[in-house]
C-alpha positions as CSV (number, residue, x, y, z in Angstrom):
1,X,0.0,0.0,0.0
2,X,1.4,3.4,-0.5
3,X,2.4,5.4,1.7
4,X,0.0,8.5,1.9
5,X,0.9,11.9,2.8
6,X,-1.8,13.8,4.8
7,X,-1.8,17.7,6.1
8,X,-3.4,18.3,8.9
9,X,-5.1,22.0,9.7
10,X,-6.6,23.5,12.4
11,X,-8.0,26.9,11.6
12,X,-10.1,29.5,13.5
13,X,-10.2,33.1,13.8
14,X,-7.8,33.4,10.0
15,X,-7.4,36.0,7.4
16,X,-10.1,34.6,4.9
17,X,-8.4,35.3,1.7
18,X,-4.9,34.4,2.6
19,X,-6.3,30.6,3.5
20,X,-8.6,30.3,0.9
21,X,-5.2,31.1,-1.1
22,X,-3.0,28.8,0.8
23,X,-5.4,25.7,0.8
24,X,-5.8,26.4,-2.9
25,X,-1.7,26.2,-3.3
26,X,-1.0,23.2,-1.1
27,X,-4.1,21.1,-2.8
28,X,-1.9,19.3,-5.2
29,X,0.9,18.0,-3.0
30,X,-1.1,16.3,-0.7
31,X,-3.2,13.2,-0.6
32,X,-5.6,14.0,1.9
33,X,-6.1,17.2,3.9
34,X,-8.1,17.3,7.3
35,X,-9.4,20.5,8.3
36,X,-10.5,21.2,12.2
37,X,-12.2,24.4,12.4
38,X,-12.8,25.8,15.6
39,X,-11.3,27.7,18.9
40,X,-9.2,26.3,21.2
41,X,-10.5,26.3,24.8
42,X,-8.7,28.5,27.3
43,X,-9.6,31.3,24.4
44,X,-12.0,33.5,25.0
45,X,-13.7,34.3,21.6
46,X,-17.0,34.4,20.3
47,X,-17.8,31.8,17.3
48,X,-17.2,32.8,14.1
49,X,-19.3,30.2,11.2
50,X,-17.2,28.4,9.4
51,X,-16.9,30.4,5.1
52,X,-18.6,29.0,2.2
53,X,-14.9,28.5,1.2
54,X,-14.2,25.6,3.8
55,X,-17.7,24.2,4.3
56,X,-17.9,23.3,0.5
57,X,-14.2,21.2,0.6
58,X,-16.4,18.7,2.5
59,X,-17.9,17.4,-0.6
60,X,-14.4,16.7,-2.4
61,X,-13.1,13.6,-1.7
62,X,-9.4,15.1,-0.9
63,X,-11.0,17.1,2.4
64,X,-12.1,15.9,5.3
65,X,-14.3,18.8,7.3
66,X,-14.3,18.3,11.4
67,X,-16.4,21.0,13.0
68,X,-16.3,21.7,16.8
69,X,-18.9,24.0,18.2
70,X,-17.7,26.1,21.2
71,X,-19.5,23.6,23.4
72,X,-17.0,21.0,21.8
73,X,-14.0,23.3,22.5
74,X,-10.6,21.8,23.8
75,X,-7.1,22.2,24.7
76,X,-4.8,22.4,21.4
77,X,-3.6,19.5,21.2
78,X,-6.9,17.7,21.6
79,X,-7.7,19.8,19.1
80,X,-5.1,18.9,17.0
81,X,-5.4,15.2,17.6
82,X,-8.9,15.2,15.8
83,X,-7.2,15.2,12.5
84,X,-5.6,12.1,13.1
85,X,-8.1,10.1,12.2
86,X,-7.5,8.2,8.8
87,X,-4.0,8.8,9.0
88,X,-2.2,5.5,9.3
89,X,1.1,4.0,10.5
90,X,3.7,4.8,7.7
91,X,1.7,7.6,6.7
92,X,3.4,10.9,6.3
93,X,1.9,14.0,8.2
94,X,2.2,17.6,7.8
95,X,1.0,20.2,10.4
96,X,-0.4,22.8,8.7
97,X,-1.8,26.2,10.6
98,X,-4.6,28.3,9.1
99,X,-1.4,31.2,8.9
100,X,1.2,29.0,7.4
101,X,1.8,28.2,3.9
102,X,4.4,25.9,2.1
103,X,6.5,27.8,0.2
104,X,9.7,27.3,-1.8
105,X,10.7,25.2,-5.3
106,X,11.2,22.1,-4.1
107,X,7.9,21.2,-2.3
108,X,7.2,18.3,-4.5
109,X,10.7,17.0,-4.0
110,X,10.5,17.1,-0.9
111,X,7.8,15.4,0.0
112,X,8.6,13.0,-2.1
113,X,11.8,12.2,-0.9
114,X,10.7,11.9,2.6
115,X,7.5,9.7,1.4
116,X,10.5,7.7,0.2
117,X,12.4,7.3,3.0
118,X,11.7,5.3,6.4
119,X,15.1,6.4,7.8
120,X,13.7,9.6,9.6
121,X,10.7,9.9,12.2
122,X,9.9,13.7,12.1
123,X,11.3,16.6,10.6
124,X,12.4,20.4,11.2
125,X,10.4,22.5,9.1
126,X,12.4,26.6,9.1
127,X,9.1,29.1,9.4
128,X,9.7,32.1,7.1
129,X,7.9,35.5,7.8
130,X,6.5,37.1,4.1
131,X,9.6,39.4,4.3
132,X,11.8,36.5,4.1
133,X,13.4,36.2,7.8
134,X,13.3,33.1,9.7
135,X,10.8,33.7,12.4
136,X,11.4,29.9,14.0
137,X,12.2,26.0,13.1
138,X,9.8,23.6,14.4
139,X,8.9,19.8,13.6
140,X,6.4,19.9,11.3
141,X,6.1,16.6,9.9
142,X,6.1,13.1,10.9
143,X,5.9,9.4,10.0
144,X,2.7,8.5,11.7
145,X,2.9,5.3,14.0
146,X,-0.6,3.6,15.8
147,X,-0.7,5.3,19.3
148,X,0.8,8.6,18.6
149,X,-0.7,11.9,19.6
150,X,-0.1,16.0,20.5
151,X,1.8,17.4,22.9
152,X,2.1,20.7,23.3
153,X,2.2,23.2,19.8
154,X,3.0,20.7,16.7
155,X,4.7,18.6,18.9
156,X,3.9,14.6,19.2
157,X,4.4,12.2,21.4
158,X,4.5,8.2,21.6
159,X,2.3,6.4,23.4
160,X,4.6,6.2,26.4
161,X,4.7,10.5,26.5
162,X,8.6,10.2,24.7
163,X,8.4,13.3,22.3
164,X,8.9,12.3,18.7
165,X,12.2,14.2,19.0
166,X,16.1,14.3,19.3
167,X,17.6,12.3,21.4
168,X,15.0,9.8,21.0
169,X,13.6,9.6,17.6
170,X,15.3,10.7,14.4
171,X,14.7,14.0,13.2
172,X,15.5,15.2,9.7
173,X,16.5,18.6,8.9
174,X,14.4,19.6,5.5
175,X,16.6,22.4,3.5
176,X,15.1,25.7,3.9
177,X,16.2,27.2,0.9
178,X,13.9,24.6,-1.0
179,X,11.4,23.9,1.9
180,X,9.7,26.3,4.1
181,X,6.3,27.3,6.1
182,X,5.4,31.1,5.3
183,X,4.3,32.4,8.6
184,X,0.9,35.2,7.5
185,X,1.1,37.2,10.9
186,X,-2.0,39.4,11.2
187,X,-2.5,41.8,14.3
188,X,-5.1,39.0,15.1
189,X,-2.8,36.4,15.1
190,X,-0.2,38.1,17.1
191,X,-3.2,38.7,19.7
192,X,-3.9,34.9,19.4
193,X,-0.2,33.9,19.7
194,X,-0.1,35.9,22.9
195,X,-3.0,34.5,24.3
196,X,-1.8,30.9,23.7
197,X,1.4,31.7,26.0
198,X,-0.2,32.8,28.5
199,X,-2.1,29.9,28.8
200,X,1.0,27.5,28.2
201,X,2.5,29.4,31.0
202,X,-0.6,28.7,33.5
203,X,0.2,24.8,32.3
């Protein structure tokens, strides 16, 4: 069976036209693209329905559309661990905010040389802001195994709470000159980024 690669999205509270852009731009390097739209609890933020824009993907057969209502609110990586499902062990995933966008001209080359390759377990990913400067390296991808699930940001762990990360699992450092996530920062999403370290910091 092949190995499928999967990008997984939460989004919620986004600049409308630069994600309708984005998911538009990353549709044709991907096999299968989960989208969880709603807030994180801890947030306090009225609900905002989800656009026409994301509500029709759920009739292709590449999307797959989890809504959570504020009543169904939780933590981020509960909320992140909703687009797991269908993802399988072997299966390559990439975490994908509502404010990034994969950039560069190597994408497909990239992807397919990790799809290709079982020697790595998750990889660094270099965020670009638009103006070009490296606003911070994260893992961003992983080879899915049964059992995994969030941490804390993009951050997996095993089933035993190891993080899918140097010293214990093998991380693979993507080129950034080819490879890169382009951070959209909006005065919103500053906002929201401040927010979620404050709550980390209560944790």
């Amino acid at each position: 069976m092949m190995t499928l690669v999967h990008a997984g999205i939460v989004a919620y509270g986004f600049d409308n036209s630069f994600f309708m852009k984005a998911l538009d731009e990353i549709a044709p390097f991907f096999d299968h693209i989960t989208i969880v739209y709603g807030p994180f609890a801890g947030f306090d933020l009225p609900y905002i329905p989800a656009p026409a824009f994301i509500t029709s993907k759920a009739s292709s057969q590449k999307y797959t559309l989890i809504m959570t209502t504020l009543n169904e609110r939780a933590e981020q990586n509960k909320q992140r661990d909703r687009y797991l499902l269908g993802v399988k062990t072997g299966d390559i995933l990439f975490m994908i905010d509502s404010d990034f966008l994969p950039r560069g001209d190597a994408i497909q080359d990239t992807i397919d040389a990790l799809r290709d390759s079982d020697s790595w377990d998750s990889a660094l990913i270099t965020q670009r802001l638009p103006s070009g400067e490296i606003d911070q390296k994260f893992i961003g991808a992983y080879r899915y195994r049964e059992g995994w699930r969030h941490s804390t940001g993009q951050l997996m762990q095993d089933k035993d709470g190891i993080l899918i990360a140097s010293p214990n699992y093998r991380v693979e450092c993507v080129d950034d000159a080819a490879f890169y996530w382009e951070h959209h920062r909006t005065s919103a999403g500053i906002a929201y980024r401040n927010a979620q370290r404050s709550m980390w910091a209560r944790e």
